[in-house]
VOPAVEX-11027 format. One line per field, with one value per residue: residue in three letters; chain; x, y, z of N, C-alpha, C in turn. Coordinates in Angstrom, 2 decimals. Example, Ala and Ser with C-alpha at 12.3 -4.5 7.8 and 13.67 -1.06 7.14 Angstrom:
nulum: ALA; SER
padren: A; A
n_px: 13.19; 12.85
n_py: -5.69; -2.25
n_pz: 7.80; 7.08
ca_px: 12.30; 13.67
ca_py: -4.50; -1.06
ca_pz: 7.80; 7.14
c_px: 13.20; 12.90
c_py: -3.30; 0.03
c_pz: 7.80; 7.87
END
This chain:
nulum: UNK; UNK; UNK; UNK; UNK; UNK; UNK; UNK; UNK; UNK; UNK; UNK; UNK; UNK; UNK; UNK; UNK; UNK; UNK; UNK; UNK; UNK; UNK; UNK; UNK; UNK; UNK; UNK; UNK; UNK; UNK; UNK; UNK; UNK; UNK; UNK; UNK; UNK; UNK; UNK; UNK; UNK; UNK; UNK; UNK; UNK; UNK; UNK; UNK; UNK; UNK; UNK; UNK; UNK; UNK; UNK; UNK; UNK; UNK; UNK; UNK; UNK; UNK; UNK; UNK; UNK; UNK; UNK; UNK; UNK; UNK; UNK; UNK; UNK; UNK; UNK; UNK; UNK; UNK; UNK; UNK; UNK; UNK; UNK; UNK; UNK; UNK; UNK; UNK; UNK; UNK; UNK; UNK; UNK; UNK; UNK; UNK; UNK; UNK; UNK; UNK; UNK; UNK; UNK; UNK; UNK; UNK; UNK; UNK; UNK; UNK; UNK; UNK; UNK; UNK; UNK; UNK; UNK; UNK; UNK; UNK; UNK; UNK; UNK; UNK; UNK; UNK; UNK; UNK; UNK; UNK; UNK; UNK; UNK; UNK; UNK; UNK; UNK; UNK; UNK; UNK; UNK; UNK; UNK; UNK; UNK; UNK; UNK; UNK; UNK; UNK; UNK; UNK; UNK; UNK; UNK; UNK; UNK; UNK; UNK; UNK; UNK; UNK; UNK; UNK; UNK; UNK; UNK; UNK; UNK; UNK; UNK; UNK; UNK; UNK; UNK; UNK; UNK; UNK; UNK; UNK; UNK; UNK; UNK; UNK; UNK; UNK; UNK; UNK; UNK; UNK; UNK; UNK; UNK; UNK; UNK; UNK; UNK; UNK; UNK; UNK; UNK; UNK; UNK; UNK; UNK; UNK; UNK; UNK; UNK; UNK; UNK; UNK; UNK; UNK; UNK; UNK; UNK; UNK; UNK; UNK; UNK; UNK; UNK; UNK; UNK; UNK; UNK; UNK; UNK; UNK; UNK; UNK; UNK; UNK; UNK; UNK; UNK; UNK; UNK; UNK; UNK; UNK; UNK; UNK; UNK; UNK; UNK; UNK
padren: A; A; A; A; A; A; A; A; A; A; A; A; A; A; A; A; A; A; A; A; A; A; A; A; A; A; A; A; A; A; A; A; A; A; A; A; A; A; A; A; A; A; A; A; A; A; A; A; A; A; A; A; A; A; A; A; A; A; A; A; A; A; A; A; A; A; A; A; A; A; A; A; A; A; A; A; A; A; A; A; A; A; A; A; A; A; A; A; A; A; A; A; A; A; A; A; A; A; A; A; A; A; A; A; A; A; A; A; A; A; A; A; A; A; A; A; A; A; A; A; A; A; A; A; A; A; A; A; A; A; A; A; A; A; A; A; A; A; A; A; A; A; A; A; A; A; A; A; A; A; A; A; A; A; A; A; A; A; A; A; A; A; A; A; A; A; A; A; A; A; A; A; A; A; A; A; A; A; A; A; A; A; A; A; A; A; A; A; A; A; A; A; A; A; A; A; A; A; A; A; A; A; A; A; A; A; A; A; A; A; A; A; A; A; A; A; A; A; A; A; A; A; A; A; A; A; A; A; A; A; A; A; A; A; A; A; A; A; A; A; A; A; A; A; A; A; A; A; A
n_px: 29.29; 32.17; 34.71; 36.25; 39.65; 42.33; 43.04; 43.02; 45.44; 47.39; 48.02; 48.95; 51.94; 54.93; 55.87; 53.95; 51.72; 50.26; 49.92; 47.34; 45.29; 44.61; 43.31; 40.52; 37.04; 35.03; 33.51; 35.55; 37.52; 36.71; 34.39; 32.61; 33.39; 32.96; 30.21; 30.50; 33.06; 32.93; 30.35; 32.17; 34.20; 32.53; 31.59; 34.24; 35.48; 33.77; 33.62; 36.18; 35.95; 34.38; 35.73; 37.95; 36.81; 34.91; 34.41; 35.45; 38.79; 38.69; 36.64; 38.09; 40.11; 38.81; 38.14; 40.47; 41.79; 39.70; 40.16; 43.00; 42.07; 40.57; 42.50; 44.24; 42.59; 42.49; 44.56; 44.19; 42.44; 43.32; 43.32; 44.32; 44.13; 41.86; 40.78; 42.08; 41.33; 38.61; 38.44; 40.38; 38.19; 36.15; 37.04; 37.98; 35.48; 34.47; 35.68; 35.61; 32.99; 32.81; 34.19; 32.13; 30.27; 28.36; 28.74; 27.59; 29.29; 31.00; 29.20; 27.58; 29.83; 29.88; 26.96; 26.84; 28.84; 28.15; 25.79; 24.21; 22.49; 21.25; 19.05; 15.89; 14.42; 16.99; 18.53; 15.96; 16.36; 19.32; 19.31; 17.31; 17.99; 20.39; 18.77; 17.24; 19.58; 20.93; 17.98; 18.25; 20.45; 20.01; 17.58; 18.83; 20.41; 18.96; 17.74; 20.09; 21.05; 20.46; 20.44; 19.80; 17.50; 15.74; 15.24; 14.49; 12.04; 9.92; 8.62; 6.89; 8.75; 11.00; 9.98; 8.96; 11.72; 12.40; 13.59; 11.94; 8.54; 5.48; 3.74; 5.67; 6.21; 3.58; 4.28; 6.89; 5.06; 3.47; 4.74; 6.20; 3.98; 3.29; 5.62; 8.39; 10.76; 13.56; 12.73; 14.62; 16.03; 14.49; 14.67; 17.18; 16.87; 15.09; 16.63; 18.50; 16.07; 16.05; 18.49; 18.49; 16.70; 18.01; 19.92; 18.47; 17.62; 19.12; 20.91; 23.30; 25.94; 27.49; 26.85; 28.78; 29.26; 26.70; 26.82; 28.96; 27.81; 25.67; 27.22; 28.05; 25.95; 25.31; 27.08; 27.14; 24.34; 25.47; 27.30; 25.05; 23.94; 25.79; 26.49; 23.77; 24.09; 26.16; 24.49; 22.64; 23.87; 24.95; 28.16; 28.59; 26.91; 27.71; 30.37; 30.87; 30.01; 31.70; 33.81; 33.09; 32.51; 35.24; 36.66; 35.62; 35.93
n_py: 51.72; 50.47; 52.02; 51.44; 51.57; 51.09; 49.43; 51.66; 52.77; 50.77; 50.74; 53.13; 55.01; 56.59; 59.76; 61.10; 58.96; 57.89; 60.53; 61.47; 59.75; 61.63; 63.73; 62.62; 62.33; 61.30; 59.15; 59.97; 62.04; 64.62; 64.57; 63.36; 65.61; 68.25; 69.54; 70.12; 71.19; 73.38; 74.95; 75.57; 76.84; 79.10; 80.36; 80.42; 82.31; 84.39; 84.70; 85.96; 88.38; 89.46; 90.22; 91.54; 93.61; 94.70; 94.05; 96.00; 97.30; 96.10; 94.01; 92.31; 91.74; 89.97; 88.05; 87.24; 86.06; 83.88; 82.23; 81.27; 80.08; 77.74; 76.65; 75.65; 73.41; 72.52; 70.60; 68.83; 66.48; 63.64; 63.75; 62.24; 59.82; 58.93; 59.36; 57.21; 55.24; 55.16; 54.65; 53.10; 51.19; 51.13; 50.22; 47.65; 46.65; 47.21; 45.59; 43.02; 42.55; 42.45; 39.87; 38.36; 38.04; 36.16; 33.62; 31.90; 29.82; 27.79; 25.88; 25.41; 24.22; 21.51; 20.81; 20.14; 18.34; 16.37; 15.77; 13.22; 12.10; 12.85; 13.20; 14.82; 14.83; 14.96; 17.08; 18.95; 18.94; 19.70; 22.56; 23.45; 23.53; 25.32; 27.46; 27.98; 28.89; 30.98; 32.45; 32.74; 34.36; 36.35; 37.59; 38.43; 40.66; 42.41; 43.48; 44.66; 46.15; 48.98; 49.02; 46.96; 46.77; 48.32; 46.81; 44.71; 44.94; 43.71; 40.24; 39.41; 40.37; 39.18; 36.55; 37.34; 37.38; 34.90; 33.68; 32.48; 30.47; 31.08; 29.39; 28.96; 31.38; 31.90; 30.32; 31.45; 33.68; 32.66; 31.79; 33.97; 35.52; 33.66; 32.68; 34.45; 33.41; 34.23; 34.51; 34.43; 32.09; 29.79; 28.86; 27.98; 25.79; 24.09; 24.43; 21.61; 20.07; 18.95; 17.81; 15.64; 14.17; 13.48; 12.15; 9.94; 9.02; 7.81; 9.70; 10.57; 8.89; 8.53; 9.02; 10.51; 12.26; 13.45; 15.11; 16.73; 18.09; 19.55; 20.93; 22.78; 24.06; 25.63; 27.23; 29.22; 29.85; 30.59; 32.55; 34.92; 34.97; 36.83; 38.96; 39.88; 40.19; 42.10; 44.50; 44.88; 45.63; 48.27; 50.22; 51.68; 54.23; 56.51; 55.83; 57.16; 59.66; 60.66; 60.77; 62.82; 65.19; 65.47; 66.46; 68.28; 70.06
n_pz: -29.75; -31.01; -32.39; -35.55; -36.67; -37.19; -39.00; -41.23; -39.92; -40.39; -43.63; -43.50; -44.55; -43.43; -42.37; -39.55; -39.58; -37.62; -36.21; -37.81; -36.53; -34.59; -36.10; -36.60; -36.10; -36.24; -33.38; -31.76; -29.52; -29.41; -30.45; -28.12; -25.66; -26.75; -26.55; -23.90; -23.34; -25.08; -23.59; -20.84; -21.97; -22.21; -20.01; -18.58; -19.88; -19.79; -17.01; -17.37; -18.52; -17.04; -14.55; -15.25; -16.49; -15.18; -12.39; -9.40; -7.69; -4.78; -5.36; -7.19; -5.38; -4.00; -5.41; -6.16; -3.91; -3.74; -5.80; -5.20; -2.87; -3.53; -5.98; -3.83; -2.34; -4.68; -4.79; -3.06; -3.64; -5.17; -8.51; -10.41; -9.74; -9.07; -11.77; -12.77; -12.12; -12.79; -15.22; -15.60; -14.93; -16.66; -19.03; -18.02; -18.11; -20.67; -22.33; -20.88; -21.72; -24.79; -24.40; -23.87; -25.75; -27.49; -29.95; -32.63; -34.21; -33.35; -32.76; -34.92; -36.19; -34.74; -34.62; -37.63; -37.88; -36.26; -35.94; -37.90; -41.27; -44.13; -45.18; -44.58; -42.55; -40.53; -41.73; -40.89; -38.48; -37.95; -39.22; -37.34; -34.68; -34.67; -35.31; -33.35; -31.61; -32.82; -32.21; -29.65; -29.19; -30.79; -29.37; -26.89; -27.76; -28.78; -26.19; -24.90; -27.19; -28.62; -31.73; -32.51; -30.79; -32.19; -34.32; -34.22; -32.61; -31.50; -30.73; -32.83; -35.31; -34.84; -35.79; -38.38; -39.56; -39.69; -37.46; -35.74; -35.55; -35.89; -34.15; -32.02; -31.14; -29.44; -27.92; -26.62; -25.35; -23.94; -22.29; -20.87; -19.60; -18.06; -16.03; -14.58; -14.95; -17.62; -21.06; -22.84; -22.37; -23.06; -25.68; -25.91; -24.17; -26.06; -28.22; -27.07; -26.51; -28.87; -29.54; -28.10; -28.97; -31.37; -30.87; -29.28; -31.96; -33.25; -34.96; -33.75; -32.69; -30.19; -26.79; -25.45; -27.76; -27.80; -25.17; -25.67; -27.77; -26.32; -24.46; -25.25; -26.67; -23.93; -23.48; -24.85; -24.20; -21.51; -22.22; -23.13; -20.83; -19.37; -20.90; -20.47; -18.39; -17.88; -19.02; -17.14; -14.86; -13.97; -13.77; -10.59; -9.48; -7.95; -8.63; -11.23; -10.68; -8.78; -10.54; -11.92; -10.87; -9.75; -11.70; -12.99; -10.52
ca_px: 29.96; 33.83; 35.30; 37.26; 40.60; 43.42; 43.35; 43.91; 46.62; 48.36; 47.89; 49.80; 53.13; 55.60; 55.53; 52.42; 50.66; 49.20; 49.03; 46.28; 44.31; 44.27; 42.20; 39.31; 36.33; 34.02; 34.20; 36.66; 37.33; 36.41; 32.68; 32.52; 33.19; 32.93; 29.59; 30.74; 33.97; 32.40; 30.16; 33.15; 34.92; 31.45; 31.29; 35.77; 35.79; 32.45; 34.27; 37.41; 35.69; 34.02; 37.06; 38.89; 36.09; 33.74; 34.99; 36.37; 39.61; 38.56; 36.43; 39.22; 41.08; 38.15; 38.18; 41.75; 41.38; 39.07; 40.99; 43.62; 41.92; 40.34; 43.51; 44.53; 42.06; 42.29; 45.95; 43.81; 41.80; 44.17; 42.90; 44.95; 44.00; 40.57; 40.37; 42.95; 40.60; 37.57; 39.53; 40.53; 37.11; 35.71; 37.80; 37.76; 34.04; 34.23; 36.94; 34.52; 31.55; 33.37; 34.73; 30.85; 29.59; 28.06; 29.05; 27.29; 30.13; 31.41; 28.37; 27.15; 30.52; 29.79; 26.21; 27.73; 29.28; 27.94; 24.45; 24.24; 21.97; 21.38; 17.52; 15.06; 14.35; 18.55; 18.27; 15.90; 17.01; 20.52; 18.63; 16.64; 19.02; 21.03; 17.59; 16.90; 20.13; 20.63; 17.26; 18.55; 21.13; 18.94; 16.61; 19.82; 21.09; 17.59; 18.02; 20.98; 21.43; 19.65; 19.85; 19.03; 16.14; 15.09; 15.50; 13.20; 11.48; 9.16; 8.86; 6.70; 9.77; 11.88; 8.95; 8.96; 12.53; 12.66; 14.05; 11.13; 7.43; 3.97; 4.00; 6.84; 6.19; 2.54; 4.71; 7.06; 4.49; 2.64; 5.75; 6.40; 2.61; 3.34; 6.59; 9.48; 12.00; 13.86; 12.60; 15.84; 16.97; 13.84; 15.22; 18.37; 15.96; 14.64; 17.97; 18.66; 15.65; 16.44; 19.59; 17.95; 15.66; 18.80; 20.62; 17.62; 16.57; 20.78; 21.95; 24.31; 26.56; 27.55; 26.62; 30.26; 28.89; 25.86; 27.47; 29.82; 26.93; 24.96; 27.81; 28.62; 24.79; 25.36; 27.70; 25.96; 23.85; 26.17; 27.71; 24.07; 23.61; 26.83; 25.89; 22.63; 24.38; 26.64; 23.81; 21.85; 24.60; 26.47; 29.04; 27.65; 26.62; 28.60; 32.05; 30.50; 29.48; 32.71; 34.89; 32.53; 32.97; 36.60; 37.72; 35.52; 36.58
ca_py: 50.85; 50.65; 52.53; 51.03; 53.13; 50.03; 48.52; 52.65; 52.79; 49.92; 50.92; 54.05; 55.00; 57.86; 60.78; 61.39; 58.24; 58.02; 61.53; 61.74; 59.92; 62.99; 64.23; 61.60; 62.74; 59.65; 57.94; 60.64; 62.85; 65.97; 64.59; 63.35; 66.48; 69.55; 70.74; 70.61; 72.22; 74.82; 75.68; 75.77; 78.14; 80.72; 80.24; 80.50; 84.06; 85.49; 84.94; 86.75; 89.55; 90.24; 90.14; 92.52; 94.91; 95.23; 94.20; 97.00; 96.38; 94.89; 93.28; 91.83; 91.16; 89.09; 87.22; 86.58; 84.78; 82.85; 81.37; 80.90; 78.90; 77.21; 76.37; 74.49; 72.85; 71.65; 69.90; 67.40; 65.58; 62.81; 63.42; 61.21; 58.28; 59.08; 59.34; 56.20; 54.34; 55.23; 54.70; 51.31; 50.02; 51.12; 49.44; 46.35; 46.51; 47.02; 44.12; 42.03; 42.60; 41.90; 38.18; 37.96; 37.97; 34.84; 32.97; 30.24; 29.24; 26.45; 24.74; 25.39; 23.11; 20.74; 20.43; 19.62; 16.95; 14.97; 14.75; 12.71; 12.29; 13.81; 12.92; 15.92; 14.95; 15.26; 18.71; 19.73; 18.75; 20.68; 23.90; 23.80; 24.08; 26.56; 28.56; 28.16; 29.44; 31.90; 33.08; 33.19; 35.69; 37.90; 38.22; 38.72; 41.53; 43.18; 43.53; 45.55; 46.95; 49.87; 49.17; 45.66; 46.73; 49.05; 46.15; 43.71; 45.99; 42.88; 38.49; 39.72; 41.32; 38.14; 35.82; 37.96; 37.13; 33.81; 33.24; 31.57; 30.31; 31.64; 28.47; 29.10; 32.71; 32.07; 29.94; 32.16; 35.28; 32.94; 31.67; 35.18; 35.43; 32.77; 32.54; 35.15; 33.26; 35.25; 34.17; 34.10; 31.19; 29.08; 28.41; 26.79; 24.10; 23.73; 23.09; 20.24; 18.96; 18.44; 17.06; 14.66; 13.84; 13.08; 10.92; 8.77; 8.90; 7.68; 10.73; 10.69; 7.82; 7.70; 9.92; 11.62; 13.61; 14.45; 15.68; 17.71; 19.50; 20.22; 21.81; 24.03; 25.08; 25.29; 27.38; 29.67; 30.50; 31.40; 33.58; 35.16; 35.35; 37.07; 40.11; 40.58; 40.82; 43.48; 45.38; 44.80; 45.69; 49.02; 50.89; 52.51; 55.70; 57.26; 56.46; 57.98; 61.26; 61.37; 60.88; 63.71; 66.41; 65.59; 66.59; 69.61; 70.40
ca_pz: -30.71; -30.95; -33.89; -36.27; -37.41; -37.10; -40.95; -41.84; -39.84; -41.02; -44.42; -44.41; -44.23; -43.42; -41.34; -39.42; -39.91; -36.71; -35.79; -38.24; -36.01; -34.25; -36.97; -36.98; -35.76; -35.78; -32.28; -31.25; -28.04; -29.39; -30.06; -27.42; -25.39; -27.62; -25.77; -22.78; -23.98; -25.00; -22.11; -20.19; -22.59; -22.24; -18.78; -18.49; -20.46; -19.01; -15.47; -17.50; -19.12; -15.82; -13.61; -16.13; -17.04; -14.61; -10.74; -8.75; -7.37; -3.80; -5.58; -7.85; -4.63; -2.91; -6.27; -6.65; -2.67; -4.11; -6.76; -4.46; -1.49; -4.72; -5.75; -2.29; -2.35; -5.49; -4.79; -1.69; -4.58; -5.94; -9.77; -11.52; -9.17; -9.67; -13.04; -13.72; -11.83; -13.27; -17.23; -15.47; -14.19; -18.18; -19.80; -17.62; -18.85; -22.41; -22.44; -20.83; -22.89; -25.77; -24.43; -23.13; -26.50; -27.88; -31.38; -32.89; -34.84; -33.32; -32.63; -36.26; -37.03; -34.21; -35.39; -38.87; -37.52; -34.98; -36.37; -39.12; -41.79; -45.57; -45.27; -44.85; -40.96; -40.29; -41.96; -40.13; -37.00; -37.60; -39.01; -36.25; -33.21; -34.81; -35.66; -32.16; -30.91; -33.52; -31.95; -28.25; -29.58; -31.34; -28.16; -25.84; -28.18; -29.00; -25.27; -24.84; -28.09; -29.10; -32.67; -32.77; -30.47; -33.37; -35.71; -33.31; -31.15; -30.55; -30.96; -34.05; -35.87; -35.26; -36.70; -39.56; -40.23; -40.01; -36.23; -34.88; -35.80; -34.81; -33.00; -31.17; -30.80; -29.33; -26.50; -26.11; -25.41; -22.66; -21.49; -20.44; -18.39; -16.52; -15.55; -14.12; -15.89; -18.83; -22.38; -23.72; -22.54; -23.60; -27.23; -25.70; -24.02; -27.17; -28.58; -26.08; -26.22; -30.02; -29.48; -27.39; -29.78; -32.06; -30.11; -29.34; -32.98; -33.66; -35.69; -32.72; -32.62; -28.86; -25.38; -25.75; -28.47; -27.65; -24.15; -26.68; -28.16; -25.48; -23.49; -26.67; -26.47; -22.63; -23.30; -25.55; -22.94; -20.77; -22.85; -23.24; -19.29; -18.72; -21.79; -19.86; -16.57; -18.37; -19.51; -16.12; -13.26; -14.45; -13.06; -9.45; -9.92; -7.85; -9.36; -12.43; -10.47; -8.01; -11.38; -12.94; -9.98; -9.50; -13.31; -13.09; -9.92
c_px: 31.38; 33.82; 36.10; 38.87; 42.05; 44.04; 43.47; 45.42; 47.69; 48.56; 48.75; 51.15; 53.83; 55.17; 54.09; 51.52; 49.76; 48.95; 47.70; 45.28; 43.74; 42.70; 41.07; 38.29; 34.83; 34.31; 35.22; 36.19; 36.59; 35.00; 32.37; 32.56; 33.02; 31.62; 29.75; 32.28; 33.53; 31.30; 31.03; 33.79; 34.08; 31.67; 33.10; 35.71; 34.22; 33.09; 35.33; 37.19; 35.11; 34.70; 37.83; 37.74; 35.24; 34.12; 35.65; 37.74; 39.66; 38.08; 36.93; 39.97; 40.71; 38.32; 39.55; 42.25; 41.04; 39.64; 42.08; 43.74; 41.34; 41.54; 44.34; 44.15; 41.96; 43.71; 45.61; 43.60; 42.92; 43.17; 43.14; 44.34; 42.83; 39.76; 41.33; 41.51; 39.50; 37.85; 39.30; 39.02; 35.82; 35.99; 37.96; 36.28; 33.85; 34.72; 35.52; 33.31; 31.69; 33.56; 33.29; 30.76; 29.36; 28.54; 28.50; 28.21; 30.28; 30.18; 27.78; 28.13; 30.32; 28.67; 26.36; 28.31; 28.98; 26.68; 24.72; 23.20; 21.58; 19.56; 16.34; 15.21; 16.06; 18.58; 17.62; 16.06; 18.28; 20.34; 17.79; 16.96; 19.98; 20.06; 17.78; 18.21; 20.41; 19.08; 17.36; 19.33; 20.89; 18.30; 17.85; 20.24; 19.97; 17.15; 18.83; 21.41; 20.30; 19.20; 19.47; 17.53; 15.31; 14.72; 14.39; 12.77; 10.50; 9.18; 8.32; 7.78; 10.69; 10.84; 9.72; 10.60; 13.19; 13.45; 12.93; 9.62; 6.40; 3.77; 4.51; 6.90; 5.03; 3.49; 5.59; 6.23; 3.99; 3.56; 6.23; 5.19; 3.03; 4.34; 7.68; 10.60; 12.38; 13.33; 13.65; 16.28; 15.65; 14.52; 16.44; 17.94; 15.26; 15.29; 18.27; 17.50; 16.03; 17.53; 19.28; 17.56; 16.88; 19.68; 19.77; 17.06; 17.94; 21.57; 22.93; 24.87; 26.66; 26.86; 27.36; 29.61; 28.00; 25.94; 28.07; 28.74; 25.79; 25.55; 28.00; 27.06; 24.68; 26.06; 27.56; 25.50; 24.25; 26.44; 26.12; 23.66; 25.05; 26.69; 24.76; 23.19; 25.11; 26.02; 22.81; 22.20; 25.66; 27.08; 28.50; 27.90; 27.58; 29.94; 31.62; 30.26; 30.68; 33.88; 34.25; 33.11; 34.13; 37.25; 36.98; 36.08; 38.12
c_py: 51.34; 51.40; 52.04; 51.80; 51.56; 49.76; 50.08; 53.25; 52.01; 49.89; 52.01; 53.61; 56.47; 59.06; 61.19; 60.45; 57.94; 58.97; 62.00; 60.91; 60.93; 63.64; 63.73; 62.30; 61.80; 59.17; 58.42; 61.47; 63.89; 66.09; 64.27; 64.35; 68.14; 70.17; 71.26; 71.72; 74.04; 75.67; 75.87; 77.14; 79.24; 81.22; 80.91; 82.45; 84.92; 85.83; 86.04; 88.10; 90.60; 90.33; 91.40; 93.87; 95.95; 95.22; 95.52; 96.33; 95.92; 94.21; 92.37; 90.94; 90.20; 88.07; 86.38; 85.53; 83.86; 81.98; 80.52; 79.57; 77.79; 75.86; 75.08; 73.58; 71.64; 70.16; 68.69; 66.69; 64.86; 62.56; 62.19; 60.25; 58.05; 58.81; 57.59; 55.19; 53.86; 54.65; 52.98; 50.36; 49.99; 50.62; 47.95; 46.08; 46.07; 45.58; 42.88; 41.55; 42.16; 40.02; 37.61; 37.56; 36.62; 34.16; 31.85; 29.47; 27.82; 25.61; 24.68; 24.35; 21.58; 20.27; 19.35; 18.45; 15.64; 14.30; 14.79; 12.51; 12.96; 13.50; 14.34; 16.32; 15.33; 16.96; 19.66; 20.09; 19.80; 22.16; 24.70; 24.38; 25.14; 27.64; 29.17; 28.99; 30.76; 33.17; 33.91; 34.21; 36.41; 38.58; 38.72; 40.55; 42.40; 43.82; 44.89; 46.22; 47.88; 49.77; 47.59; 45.97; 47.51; 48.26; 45.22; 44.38; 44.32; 40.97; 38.63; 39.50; 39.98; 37.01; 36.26; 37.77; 35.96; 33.05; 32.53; 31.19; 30.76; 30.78; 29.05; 30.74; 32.82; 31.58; 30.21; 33.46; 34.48; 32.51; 33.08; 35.78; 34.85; 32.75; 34.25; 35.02; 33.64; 33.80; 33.89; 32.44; 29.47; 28.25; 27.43; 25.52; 23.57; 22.71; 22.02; 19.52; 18.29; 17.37; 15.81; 13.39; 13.01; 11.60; 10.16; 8.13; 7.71; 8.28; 10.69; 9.70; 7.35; 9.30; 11.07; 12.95; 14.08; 15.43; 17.21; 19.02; 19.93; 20.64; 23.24; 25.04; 26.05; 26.99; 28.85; 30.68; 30.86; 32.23; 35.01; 35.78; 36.71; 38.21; 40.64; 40.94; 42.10; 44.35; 45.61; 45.35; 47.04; 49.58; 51.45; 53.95; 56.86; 57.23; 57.33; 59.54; 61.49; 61.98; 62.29; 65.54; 66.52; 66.36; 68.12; 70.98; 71.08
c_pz: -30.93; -32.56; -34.80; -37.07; -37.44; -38.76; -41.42; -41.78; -40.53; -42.49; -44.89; -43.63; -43.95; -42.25; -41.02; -39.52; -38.44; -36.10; -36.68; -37.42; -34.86; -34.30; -37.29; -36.01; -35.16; -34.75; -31.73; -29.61; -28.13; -29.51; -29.56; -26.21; -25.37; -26.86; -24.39; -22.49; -23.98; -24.18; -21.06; -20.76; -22.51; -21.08; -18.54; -18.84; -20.07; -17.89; -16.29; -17.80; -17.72; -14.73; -14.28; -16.73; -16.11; -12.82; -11.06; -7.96; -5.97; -4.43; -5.96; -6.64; -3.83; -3.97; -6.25; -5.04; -2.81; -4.38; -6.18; -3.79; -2.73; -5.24; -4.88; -2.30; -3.40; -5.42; -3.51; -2.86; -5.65; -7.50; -10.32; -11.17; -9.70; -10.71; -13.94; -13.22; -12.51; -14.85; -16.82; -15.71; -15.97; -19.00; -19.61; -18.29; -19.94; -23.25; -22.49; -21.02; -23.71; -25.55; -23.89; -24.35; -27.22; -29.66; -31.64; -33.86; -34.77; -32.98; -34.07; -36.82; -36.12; -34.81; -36.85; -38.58; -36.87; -35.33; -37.54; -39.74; -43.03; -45.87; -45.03; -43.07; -40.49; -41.10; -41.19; -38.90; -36.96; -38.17; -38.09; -34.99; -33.98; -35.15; -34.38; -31.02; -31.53; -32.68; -30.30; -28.05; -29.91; -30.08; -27.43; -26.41; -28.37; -27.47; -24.59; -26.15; -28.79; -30.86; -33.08; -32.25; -31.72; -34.68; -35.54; -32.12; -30.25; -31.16; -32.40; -35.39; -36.19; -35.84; -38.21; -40.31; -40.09; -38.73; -35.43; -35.82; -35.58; -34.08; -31.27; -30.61; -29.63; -27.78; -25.64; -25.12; -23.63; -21.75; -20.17; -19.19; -17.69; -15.76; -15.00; -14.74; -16.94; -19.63; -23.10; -23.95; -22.89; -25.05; -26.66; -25.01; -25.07; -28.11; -27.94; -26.34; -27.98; -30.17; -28.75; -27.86; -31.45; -31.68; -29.79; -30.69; -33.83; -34.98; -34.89; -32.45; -31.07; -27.64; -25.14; -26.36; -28.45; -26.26; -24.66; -27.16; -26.87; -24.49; -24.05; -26.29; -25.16; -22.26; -23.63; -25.07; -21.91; -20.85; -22.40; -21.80; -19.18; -19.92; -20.33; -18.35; -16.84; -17.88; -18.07; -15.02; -14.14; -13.79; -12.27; -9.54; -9.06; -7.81; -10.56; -11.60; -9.52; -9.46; -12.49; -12.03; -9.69; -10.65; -13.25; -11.98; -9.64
END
């Protein structure tokens, strides 16, 4: 989860206002690598103490070769590139996780609009498809997020808070037996078929708009596909382990 520090910055003033984020510690560098830090630093002054206390001096002198050809060696391995790359191809990520992420916003105002009705059935028709997508986002994120999964470990969990029915749960569960196809994206056929069910019923004035909302839902679920592919396809393991042996290297 991203850190937030922006709205403190812009808040102060005067000397130092953003070298104190320096000093933040939440979501920072230093907790991020402080143990490995410091196995480096045991490991760094063990080599020093035993170079300076204990070698003899060939020994010293086979050592200080070492370091040397070491050294040489180390000036083939284009770091920087390495490591910009690796920065780059993380960041391209995070970016695009972020513009993945789904909103029911605008269909909550499209909803609002297009179907009409102040009658019980028109209510529940436009609580319904936003339940239902509302619910396709929960499952997507219960998915890839560790603490949503903690929140809905299972279809139960979202019952229990009002994202689906025992109905609807029972046909989710065998949906899941029978088929291969993700569960997620059940609820957004749901929504459609609702909308369907609107526009034939004439909450929906013309074809236009029910086109309108069922691209928005459409759309939704795209969003929804394109998270799970995130979370499904990550970075190949060995840029993560060349960009790990290069920096220690």
């Amino acid at each position: 989860m991203t850190v937030q520090y922006t709205q403190k910055v812009a808040s102060q003033t005067g000397l130092g206002s953003f070298a104190k984020l320096l000093l933040r510690w939440r979501g920072s560098l230093y907790k991020m690598v402080w143990q490995d830090m410091a196995v480096y630093l045991l490991v760094y002054y063990t080599i020093s103490l035993v170079y300076r206390f204990v070698l003899s001096g060939d020994s010293k002198k086979t050592f200080e070769n070492l370091v040397v050809s070491c050294a040489r060696f180390r000036d083939l391995i284009p770091v920087s590139f390495v490591l910009g790359f690796y920065v780059s191809l993380v960041v391209d990520r995070w970016w695009g996780t972020y513009k993945s992420f789904p909103w029911p916003d605008n269909l909550a105002i499209l909803v609002t609009t297009y179907i009409k009705g102040q009658d019980p059935e028109g209510r529940r028709i436009r609580t319904t498809v936003l339940r239902y997508i509302n619910l396709s986002i929960a499952m997507t994120l219960s998915m890839i997020s560790p603490q949503v999964k903690e929140k809905f470990p299972s279809l139960k969990f979202l019952a229990g808070a009002g994202y689906l029915t025992d109905t609807e749960m029972k046909i989710l569960e065998e949906h899941e037996r029978r088929t291969r196809v993700h569960r997620v994206y059940v609820p957004t056929m749901w929504a459609c078929k609702l909308v369907e069910k609107a526009r034939i019923d004439g909450r929906i004035r013309t074809d236009g708009l029910q086109k309108v909302l069922i691209s928005e839902i459409l759309s939704v679920r795209g969003k929804c596909g394109e998270l799970m592919g995130w979370n499904d396809h990550n970075i190949p393991l060995v840029y993560t382990q060349v960009r790990r042996i290069t920096a220690l290297v």
